[in-house]
C-alpha positions in Angstrom: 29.2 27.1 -45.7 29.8 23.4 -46.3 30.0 21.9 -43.2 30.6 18.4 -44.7 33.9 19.5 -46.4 37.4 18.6 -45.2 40.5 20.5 -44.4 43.2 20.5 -47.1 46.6 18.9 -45.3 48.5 21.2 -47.4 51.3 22.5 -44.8 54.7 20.2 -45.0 57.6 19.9 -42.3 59.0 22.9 -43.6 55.4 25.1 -43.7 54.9 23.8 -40.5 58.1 24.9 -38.9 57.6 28.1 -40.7 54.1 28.3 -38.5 56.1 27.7 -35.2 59.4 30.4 -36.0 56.9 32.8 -37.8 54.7 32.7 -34.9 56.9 33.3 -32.2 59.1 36.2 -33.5 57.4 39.7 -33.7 58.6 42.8 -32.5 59.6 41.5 -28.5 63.2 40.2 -29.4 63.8 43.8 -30.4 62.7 45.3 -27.4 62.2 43.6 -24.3 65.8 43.0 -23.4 65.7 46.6 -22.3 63.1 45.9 -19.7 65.0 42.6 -18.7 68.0 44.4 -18.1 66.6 46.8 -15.7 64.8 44.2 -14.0 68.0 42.4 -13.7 71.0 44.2 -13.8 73.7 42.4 -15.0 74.6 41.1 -18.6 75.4 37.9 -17.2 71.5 37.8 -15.6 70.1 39.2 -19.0 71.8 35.9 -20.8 70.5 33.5 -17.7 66.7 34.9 -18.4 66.7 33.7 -22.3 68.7 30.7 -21.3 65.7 30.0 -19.0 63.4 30.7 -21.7 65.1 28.7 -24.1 65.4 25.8 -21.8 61.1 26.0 -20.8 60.2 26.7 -24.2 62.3 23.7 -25.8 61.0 21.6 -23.0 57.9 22.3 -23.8 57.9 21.8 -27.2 59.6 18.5 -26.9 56.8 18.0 -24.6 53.8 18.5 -26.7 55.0 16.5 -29.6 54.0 13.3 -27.7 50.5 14.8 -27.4 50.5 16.8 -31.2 51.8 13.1 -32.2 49.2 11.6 -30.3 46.2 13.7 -31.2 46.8 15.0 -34.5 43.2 17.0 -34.9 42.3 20.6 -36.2 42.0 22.5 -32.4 45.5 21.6 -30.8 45.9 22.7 -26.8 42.1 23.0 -26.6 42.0 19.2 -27.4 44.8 17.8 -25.3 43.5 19.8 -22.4 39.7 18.3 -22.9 40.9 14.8 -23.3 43.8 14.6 -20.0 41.1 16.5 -17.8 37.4 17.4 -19.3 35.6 19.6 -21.5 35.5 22.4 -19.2 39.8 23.0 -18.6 39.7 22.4 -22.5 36.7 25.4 -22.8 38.3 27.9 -20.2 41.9 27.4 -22.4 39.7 28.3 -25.6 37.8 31.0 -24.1 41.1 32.4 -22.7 42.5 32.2 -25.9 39.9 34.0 -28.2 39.1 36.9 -25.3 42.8 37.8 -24.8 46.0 35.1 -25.7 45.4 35.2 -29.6 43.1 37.9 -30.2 45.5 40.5 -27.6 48.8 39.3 -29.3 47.4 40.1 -32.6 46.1 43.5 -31.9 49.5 44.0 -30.0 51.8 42.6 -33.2 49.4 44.9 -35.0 49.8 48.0 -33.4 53.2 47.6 -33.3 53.4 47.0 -37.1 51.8 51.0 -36.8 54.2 52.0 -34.8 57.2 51.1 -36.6 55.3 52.1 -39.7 55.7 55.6 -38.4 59.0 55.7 -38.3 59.0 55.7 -41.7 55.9 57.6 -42.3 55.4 60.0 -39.1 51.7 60.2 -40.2 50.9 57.0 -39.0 51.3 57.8 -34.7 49.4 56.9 -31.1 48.7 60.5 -30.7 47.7 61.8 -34.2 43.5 61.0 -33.8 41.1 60.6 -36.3 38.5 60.8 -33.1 40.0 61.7 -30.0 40.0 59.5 -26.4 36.6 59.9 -25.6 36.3 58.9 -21.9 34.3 55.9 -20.8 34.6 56.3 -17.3 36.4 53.9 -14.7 40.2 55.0 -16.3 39.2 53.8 -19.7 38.7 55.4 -23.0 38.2 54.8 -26.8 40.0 56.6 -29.5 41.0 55.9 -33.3 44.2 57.4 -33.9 46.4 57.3 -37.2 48.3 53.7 -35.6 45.1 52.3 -34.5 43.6 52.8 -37.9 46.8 51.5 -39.7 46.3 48.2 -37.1 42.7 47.4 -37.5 43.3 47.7 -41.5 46.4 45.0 -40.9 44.0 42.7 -38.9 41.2 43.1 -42.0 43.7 42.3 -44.6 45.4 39.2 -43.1 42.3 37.7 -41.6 40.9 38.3 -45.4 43.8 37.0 -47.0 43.7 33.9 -44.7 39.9 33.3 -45.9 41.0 32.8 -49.3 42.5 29.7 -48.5 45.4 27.7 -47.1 47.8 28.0 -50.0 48.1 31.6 -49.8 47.9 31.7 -45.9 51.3 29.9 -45.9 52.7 31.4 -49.3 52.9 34.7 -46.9 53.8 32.7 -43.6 56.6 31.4 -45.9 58.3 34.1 -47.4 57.6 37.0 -44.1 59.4 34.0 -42.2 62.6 33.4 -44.5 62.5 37.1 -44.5 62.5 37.9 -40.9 64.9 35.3 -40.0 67.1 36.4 -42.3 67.1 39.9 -41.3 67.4 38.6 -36.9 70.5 36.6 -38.6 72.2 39.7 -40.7 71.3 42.1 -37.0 73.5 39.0 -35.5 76.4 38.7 -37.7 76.8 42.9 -38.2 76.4 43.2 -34.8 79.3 41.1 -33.7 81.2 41.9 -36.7 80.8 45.6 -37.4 79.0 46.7 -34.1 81.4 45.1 -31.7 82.3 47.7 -29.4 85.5 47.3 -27.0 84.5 49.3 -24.5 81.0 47.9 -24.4 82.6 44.4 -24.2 85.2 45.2 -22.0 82.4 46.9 -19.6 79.7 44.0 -19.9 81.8 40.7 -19.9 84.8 42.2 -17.6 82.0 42.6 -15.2 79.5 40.2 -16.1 77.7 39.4 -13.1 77.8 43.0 -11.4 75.0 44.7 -11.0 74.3 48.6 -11.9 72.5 50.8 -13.8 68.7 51.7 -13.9 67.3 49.1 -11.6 63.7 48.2 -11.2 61.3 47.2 -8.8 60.4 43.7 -9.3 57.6 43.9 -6.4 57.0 44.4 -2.8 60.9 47.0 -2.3 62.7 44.6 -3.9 65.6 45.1 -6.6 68.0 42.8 -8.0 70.5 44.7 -5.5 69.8 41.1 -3.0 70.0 37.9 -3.9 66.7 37.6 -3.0 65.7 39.8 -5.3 68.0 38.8 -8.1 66.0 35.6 -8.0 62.4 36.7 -7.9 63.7 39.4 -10.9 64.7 36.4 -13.2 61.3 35.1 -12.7 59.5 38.5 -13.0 61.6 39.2 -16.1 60.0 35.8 -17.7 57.2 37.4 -18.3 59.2 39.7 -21.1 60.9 36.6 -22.3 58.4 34.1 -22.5 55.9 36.7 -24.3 58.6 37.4 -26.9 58.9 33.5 -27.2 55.0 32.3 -27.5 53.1 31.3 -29.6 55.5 28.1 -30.3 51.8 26.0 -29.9 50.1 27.7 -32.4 51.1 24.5 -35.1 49.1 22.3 -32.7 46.0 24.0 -33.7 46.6 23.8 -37.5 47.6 19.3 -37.1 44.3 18.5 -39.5 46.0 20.4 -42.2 49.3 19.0 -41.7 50.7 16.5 -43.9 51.9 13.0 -42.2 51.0 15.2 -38.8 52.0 12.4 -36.5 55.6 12.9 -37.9 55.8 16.7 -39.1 54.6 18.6 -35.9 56.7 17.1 -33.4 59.6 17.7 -36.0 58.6 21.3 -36.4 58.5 22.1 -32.6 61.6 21.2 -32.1 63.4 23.2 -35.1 61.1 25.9 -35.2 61.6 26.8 -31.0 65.1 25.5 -31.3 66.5 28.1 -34.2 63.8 30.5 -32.4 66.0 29.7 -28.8 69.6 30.1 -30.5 68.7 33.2 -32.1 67.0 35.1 -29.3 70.4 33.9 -27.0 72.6 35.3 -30.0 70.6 38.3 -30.6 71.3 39.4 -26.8 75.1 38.6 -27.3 75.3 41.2 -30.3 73.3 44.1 -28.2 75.9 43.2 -25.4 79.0 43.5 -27.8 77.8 46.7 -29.1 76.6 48.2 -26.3 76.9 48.8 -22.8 74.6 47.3 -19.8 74.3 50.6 -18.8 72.6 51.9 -22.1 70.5 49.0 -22.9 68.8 50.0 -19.9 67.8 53.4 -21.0 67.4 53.5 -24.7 64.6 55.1 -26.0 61.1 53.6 -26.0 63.0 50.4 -25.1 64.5 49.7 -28.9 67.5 48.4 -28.0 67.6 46.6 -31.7 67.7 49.9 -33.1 69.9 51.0 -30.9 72.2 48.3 -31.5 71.8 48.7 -35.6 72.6 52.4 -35.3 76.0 51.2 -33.9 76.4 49.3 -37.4 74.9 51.9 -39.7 75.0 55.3 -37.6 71.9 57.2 -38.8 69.9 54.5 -40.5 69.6 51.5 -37.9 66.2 53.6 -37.1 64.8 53.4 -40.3 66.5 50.0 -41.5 65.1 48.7 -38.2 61.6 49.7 -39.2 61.5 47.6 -42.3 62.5 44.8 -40.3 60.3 44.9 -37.9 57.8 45.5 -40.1 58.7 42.4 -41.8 58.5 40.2 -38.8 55.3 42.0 -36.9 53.4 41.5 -40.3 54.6 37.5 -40.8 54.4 37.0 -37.1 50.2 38.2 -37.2 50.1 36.3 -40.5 50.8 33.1 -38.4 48.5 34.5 -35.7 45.5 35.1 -37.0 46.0 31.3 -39.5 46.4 28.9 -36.7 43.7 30.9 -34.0 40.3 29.9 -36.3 41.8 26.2 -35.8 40.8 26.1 -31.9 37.8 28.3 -32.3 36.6 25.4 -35.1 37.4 22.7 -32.8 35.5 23.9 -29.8 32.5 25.0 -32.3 32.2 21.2 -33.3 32.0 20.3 -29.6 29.1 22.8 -29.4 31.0 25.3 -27.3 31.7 28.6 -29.7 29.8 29.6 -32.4 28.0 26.8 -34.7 29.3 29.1 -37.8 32.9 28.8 -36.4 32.8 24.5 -37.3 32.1 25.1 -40.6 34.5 25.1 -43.3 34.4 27.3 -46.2 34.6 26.5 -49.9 38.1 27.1 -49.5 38.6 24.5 -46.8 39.0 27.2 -43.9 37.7 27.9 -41.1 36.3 31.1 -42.6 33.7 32.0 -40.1 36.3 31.3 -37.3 38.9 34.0 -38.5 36.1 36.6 -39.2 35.2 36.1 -35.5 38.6 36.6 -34.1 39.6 39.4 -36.3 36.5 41.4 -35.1 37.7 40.7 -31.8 41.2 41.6 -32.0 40.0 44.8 -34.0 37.6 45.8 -31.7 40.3 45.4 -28.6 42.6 47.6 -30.5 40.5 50.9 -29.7 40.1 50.9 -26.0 42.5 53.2 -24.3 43.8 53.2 -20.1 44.5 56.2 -18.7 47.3 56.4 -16.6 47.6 58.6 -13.5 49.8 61.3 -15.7 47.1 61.9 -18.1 48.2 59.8 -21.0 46.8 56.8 -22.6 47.8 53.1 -22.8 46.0 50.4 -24.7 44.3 48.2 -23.4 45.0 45.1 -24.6 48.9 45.6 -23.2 47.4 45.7 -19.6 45.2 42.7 -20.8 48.4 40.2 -22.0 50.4 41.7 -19.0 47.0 40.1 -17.0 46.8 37.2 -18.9 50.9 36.2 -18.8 50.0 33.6 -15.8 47.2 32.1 -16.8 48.6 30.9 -20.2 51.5 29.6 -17.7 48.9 27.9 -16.2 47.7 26.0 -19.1 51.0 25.5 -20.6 51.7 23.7 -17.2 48.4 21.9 -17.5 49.2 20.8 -20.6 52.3 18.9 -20.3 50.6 17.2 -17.0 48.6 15.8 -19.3 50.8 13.9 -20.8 51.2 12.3 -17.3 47.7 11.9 -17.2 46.8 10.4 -20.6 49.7 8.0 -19.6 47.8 6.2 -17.1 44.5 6.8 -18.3 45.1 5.7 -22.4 48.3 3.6 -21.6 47.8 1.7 -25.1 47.1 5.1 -27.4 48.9 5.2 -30.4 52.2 7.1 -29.4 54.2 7.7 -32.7 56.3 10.0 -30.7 57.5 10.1 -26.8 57.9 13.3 -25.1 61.5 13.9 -25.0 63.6 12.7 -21.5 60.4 11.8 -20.3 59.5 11.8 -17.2 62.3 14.2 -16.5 62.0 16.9 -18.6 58.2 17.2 -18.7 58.3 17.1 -14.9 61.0 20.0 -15.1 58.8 22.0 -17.1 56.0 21.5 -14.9 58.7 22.7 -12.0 60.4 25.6 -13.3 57.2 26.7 -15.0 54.9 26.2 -11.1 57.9 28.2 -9.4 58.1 31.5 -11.7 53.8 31.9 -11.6 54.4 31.0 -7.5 56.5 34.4 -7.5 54.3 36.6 -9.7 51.5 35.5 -8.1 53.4 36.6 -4.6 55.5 39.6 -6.4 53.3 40.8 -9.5 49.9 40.6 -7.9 48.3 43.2 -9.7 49.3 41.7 -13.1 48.5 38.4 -11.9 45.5 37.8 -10.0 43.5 39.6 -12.8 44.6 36.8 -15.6 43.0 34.2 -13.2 39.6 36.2 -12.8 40.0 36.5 -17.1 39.9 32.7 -17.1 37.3 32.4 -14.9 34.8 34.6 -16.8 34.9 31.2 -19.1 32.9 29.3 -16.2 29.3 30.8 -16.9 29.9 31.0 -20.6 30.8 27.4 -20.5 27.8 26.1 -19.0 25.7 28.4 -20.9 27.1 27.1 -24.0 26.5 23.5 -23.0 22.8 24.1 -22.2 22.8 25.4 -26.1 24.7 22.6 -27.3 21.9 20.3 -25.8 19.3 21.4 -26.9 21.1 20.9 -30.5 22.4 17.8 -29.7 26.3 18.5 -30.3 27.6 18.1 -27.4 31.5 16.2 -28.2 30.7 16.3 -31.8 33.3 14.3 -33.9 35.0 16.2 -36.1 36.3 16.0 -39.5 39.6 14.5 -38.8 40.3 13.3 -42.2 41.3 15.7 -44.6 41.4 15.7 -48.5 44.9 15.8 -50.0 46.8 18.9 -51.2 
C-alpha cells in the first residue's frame, strides 16, 4: 500500500448524483408502504409520512451542502461532526457507522438481493440451509442458508469490484442507477395508466382521510384510531420511511474524489434526494390508484410493488418485480459498500480505525477500508434471532431497527453544526449557504428532535438499544487514542489533494 498516493477526483455532478439516488433506493420503496399503512390507516396519512420524509430529507440535504461545500475531504459526516464538536461525536458517528449503519444496510440490501433472487430461482431461500441454525444461546443463532450464501457472495463481489478502482466502482453505480430509476419511473407511469383501478380510487381518495383496515400498534395501546395516536403513528412510521430514504450522505464521504467538490456535491444533494423525494411520493400515488387501502395493508410479505405490478401484468408483476428489484438492491449496495471505506479512511488517518484502512491502494482506493467493512457486513449476515414462535430473524434487521434513532441523532447533530461552525469559523470559506438558513436547518433540527422524542417514549425497545450501540464507541475511542499516541497520529492531515482523472 502506498500510503503517499492520492485519491483520483474522477466522479462528476452527474456520477455524484448517481452516488446519492443509487444510494438511497433499494428494495424499501417497494415494501414498506405496507407497514406504513397499517401503522397509519388512511391513504391520505400514508401520503403525509413521505411528504414528511421528503420535506426532512431535502432539508437535510440542502443542509449539508453548506458543510460538504465547506469541507470538501475524503470522510464526509465523520469530519463535519469532529470539527463543529470534537473528535469523539466525530469517532462515535464512525464507529456507529462501520458496526451497524453501513455495514447492516449492506447485509440487509444484500439479503434482500437473495430473496428476490428466489423468486426467480426458488433454490436460493431463508429456509433452504447449507448448515442449519445452530443455537448460540440467549435467542440467537448462526445458520448459512441458500439466501445467506447468495448475500455474502454479493458483498465479496462488489467490495472486490470496488477494489479495482474508481472507474469501474461508478461505471456500475452508473448504469444499476439509470436502470433502476428507469424501472421506479415505468412502475409509475403503468401504474397510473394501465393499473388505475376505479374502485381502488374511488375507495382511497373518496375517503382519503378515514381510517380502517389492519391497524397496528404504534406503542403503549395506541392505534391511529385517536388523534393522539394518529400523530405518534406518523412519527413511528418514519422509521419505515426514512430507512427507505437514507443513505442520501453517503456522497459526503466520497468529496476527495469529487471533481470541483465545493460545487458538485451540494448540486448532487439536491437532485439526487429531490428526484429520490418525487418519486417515492409518486410511487405511493400509483399503489393507491391500483389498489385499495385495505389491501396494501395485507399483501403478502409486505410487496405491495408487486402487488401493484400484478395489477398491470396479471401473473408476471412477481417475477418482473424481481428483476427490478434485483436491479436496484444490487446498484443501491454498489453505492454502499463505494462511499463506506471513505469514512473508515478518514478516521484511520486521525489514528482512530485501522492504520491499513488510511492507506490508499495502487488503484487510488481505499482498498483496505472496503475489505474491512465487507468482512463486517458478511459476517453480520449469518447471525439469526429467534422469535418466540420458533422461527428465525436476522439479526442485523433487529440491529438497523436499533440503530434508526441514533443515526437521527447524528443527522440532527450534524446540521447543528452548521450553527456551530458559524460562530466558531465565522470567516471559513463558504462557497455554498445552507439553504433558508437559519430556518430550514433549524426545522430539521425540530421535526427531526420531535419524531426520536416519540420513539424514544413509544418504541423503547427499538430505541434505547441504538443509544447503548453508540455508546459501545466510548471505550473503543479512548483505546484507540492511547494507540494513536503512542504512534504519533493523532489529527493526522490527510491527503486532501487528489491527482486528476
Amino acid at each position: 500500500m502506498a500510503q503517499d498516493e492520492k485519491f483520483v477526483r474522477g466522479l462528476g455532478l452527474l456520477d455524484s448524483t448517481m452516488i446519492v439516488a443509487g444510494s438511497m433506493i433499494g428494495s424499501g420503496i417497494f415494501i414498506v408502504s405496507a407497514d406504513i399503512a397499517r401503522q397509519v390507516g388512511s391513504p391520505g396519512s400514508l401520503l403525509v409520512v413521505w411528504l414528511i420524509t421528503g420535506l426532512l430529507t431535502m432539508a437535510g440535504a440542502l443542509s449539508y451542502g453548506e458543510l460538504a461545500a465547506m469541507m470538501p475531504k475524503a470522510g464526509g459526516q465523520y469530519v463535519y461532526l469532529r470539527e463543529a464538536f470534537s473528535p469523539l461525536w466525530g469517532f462515535l458517528y464512525g464507529w456507529t457507522l462501520f458496526l451497524v449503519i453501513q455495514t447492516g444496510t449492506i447485509a440487509a440490501v444484500a439479503v434482500g438481493f437473495a430473496r428476490y433472487l428466489g423468486v426467480l430461482w426458488p433454490t436460493v431461500s431463508e429456509t433452504n440451509y447449507l448448515i442449519k441454525p445452530i443455537p448460540l444461546g440467549f435467542g440467537y443463532a448462526i445458520s448459512l442458508s441458500t439466501a445467506q450464501l447468495v448475500g455474502v457472495l454479493l458483498i465479496v463481489l462488489l467490495t472486490w469490484m470496488n477494489t479495482r478502482g474508481l472507474k469501474l466502482g461508478k461505471l456500475v453505480q452508473n448504469v444499476f442507477t439509470f436502470a433502476k430509476t428507469g424501472a421506479l419511473i415505468a412502475l409509475i407511469l403503468l401504474g397510473v395508466l394501465i393499473g388505475w383501478n376505479a374502485e381502488a380510487v374511488n375507495a382511497n381518495f373518496g375517503n382519503f382521510w378515514g381510517v380502517r383496515g389492519t391497524l397496528q400498534e404504534v406503542g403503549q395501546g395506541l392505534t391511529v384510531a385517536t388523534a393522539f395516536g394518529l400523530f405518534v403513528g406518523i412519527c413511528v412510521a418514519q422509521t419505515n420511511s426514512l430507512f427507505s430514504a437514507d443513505a442520501w450522505n453517503n456522497i459526503t464521504f466520497t468529496a476527495g474524489e469529487v471533481k470541483n467538490a465545493k460545487r458538485n456535491i451540494p448540486l448532487s444533494l439536491a437532485f439526487g434526494t429531490g428526484l429520490v423525494i418525487v418519486l417515492y411520493l409518486l410511487a405511493n400515488v400509483a399503489y393507491l390508484v391500483s389498489l385499495p387501502i385495505e389491501a396494501i395493508q395485507q399483501v403478502p410479505s409486505d410487496r405491495v410493488a408487486t402487488a401493484t405490478a400484478e395489477v398491470i401484468f396479471p401473473g408476471l408483476g412477481a417475477a418482473l418485480m424481481a428483476v427490478v428489484i434485483l436491479v436496484s438492491t444490487f446498484g443501491c449496495n454498489n453505492g454502499l459498500i463505494l462511499a463506506g471505506a471513505r469514512a473508515y479512511y478518514a478516521m484511520s488517518r486521525d489514528g482512530l480505525f485501522f492504520k491499513s484502512a488510511g492507506e490508499l491502494s495502487r488503484q487510488s482506493v481505499p482498498a483496505w477500508g472496503l475489505i474491512f467493512q465487507g468482512i463486517w457486513a458478511a459476517l453480520i449476515v449469518l447471525p439469526r434471532t429467534i422469535k418466540s414462535d420458533g422461527t428465525y430473524g436476522n439479526l442485523y434487521g433487529d440491529l438497523l431497527n436499533y440503530v434508526i434513532s441514533a443515526a437521527l441523532v447524528f443527522y440532527i447533530l450534524t446540521i447543528a453544526g452548521i450553527f456551530v461552525l458559524r460562530r466558531k469559523q465565522p470567516d471559513a470559506d463558504r462557497p455554498y449557504k445552507a439553504f433558508g438558513y437559519p430556518v430550514i436547518p433549524a426545522l430539521y433540527i425540530i421535526g427531526a428532535t420531535v419524531i426520536l422524542f416519540v420513539l424514544l417514549a413509544y418504541q423503547p425497545k427499538t430505541t434505547w438499544p441504538g443509544l447503548a450501540i453508540v455508546a459501545t464507541g466510548l471505550p473503543v475511542y479512548f483505546l484507540w487514542r492511547a494507540l494513536a499516541r503512542k504512534r504519533g497520529v493523532i489529527q493526522k492531515e490527510r491527503p486532501d489533494e487528489a491527482i486528476a482523472d
